[in-house]
C-alpha positions, 0 to 999 in steps of 0.5 A: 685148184678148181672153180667155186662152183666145181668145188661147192658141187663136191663139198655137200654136207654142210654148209661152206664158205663156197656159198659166196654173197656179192657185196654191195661195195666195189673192188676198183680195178685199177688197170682199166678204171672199171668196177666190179661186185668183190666176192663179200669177205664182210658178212659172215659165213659157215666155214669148216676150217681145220686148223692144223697143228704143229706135228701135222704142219711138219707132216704136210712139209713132205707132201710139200717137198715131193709137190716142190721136187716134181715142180722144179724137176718138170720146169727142167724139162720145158723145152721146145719139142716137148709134149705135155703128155711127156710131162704128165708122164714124167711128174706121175712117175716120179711122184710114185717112185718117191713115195708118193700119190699124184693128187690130182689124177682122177681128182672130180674126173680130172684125167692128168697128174699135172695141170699144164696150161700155156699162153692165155691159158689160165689154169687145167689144162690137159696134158696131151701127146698133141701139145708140143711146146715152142719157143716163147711158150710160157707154162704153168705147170701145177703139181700135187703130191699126197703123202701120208694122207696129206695134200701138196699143191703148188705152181709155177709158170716156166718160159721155154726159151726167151720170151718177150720183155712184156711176157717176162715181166708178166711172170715177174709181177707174177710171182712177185705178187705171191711173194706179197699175199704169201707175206700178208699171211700172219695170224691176226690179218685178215683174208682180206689183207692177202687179196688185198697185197696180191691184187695190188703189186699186180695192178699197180703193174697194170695186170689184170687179176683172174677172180673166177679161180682161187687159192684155198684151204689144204690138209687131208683133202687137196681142197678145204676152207677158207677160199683165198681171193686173190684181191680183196679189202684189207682188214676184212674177211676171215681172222687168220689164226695159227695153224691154218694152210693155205695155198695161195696162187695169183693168176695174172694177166696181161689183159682182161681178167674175165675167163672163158672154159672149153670145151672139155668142161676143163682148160680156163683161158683168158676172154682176150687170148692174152697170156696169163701166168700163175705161181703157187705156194702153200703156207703154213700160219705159225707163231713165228709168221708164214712158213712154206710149206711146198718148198725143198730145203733151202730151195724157196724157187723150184728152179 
């Protein structure tokens, strides 16, 4: 899960649904009362989307399930005293071990096998030998997995130790929200609706939801068409169809959603240094409605 513009810099050829118009309407944020442009999910542009069959749908489940296995097996290990840096290495050794290829390890110079972001941060965050968890940290680890030549991505923000009622309801709302826009995913709504049911549990909460990072399109590359907001109008945007995957991953705060980058060109943090959680899960539209795609057996929640 990387930045529009990170991603539009390594998707030249041809052109995608990254080169994003502002929309004359106005998205109501309703935990503040302010507006803001809405990413335009109303006018049409060229897309790439490579819709999957049934057979693949089932090949992705492996990538998948390692992608779930790796994630469940690392918030096992998100105690106090912990590096990141010995996540890292545990996640890289046993996505290998069982027959995988970490997918973000040197993904456009990205240097770790997991991205673990704690507190305000959002999103990619480094693993280092430097970054030692303490109780009351949350952490949201995201992993990928390629098998066979296809993608698994997914997230989940784990709380090391107790946390406080406000930061555990965060991850609460969180992950609710996902379940929401994961829900919205049936062929016949539109993209729109996902944003739409994500941003809504959270705001109704009176969250603030990121708007610079998104979910996006998964297969043989970790990134593809279409980009998933997570807020937006219902019933506007990209008809969903069968066979499209999508990761969807809300990022949430417990204040403003406006983002600020540091300075290793990587790590995303919330403006205001209030914590901020992120869950993900990739899903497969299908006849029957969504199906998980990044899950082990029986095993929706990696915990």
């Amino acid at each position: 899960m990387l930045p529009a513009s990170f991603w539009m810099r390594q998707r030249g050829g041809y052109d995608v649904s990254l080169r994003i118009e502002r929309c004359q309407k106005r998205d109501v944020d309703l935990r503040n009362g302010t507006s803001h442009p809405s990413l335009c999910l109303t006018k049409k542009v060229v897309m790439a989307i490579i819709k999957k069959s049934p057979a693949e749908i089932e090949a992705m489940k492996e990538a998948g399930r390692l992608s779930a296995a790796v994630l469940r097996e690392i918030g096992a290990r998100c105690k106090p005293g912990v590096t990141t840096l010995e996540l890292d290495e545990f996640a890289e050794d046993y996505i290998r071990s069982h027959g995988g290829i970490p997918t973000f390890k040197w993904y456009g110079g990205y240097p770790g096998t997991i991205c673990a972001s704690i507190n305000e941060q959002i999103v990619h965050g480094i693993p280092s030998s430097n970054v030692k968890l303490k109780p009351g940290d949350i952490i949201s680890i995201d992993t990928g997995a390629t098998v066979d030549g296809w993608a698994g991505d997914n997230a989940w923000t784990y709380a090391v130790g107790s946390v406080s009622p406000d930061v555990k309801r965060l991850l609460e709302v969180t992950e609710k929200s996902m379940w929401a826009g994961i829900s919205a995913a049936r062929a016949g709504n539109r993209l729109g609706d996902i944003g739409h049911a994500v941003s809504s549990v959270a705001r109704k909460a009176g969250f603030g939801v990121v708007r610079d990072y998104t979910g996006h399109g998964i297969g043989r590359d970790m990134h593809e068409d279409p980009l998933v907001p997570n807020y937006g109008l219902k019933h506007t945007g990209v008809k969903l169809e069968v066979g499209m995957v999508l990761a969807i991953e809300p990022m949430i705060t417990m204040g403003t959603h406006k983002t600020r980058i540091m300075n290793d060109g990587w790590l995303v943090v919330t403006q205001d240094g209030k914590p901020s959680a992120h869950f993900e899960k990739t899903v497969a539209i299908t006849q029957d409605g969504p199906v998980l795609v990044s899950t082990e057996p029986d095993r929706d929640r990696p915990l």
